[in-house]
C-alpha positions in Angstrom: -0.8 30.4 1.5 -2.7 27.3 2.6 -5.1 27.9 -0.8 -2.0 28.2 -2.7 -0.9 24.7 -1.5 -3.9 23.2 -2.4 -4.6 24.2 -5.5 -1.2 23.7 -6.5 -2.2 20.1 -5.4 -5.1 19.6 -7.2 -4.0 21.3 -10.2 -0.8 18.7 -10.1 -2.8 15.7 -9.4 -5.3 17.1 -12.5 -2.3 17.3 -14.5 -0.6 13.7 -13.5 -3.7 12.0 -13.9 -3.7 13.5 -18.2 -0.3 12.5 -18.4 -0.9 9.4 -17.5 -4.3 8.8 -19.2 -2.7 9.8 -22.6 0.9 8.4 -21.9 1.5 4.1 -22.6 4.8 4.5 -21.0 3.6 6.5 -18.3 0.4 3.9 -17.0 2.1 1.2 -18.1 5.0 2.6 -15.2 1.8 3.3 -12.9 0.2 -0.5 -13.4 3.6 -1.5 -12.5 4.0 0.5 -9.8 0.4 -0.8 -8.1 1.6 -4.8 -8.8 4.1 -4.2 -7.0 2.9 -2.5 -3.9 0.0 -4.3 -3.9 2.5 -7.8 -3.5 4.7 -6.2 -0.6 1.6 -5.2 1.1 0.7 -9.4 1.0 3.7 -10.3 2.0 3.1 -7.3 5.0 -0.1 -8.8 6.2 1.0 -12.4 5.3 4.1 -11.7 7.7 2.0 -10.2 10.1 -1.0 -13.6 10.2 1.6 -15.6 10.9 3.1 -13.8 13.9 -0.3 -13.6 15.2 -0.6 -17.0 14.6 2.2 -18.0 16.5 1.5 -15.4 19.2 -2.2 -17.2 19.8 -0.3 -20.8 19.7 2.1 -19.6 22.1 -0.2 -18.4 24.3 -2.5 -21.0 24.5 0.5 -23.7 25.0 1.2 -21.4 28.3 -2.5 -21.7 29.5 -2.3 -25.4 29.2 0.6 -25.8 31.1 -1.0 -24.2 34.1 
């Protein structure tokens, strides 16, 4: 069973990659697709700086205070 799950995997990634290799529309949709992951993952880690930022900041206000 677990043989017949991955083979139907590889043979479905085999076929997505020909569609899109030989498709405009299709890797045009895919290049798309990646710009815009790609720009919510920056804004993610951008997000994410910033709170660590403010977390050090934060922190190092309270040690001088003591």
């Amino acid at each position: 069973m677990e043989k017949m799950f991955c083979l139907g995997v590889v043979l479905g990634a085999i076929g997505g990659a020909l569609l899109v290799a030989n498709s405009y529309k299709a890797r045009s949709l895919v290049k798309k697709s990646q710009a815009e992951v790609m720009q919510k993952v920056d804004e993610m880690m951008d997000e994410r700086l910033n709170a660590q930022k403010s977390d050090e900041n934060g922190e190092e206000k309270k040690k001088t205070k003591k």
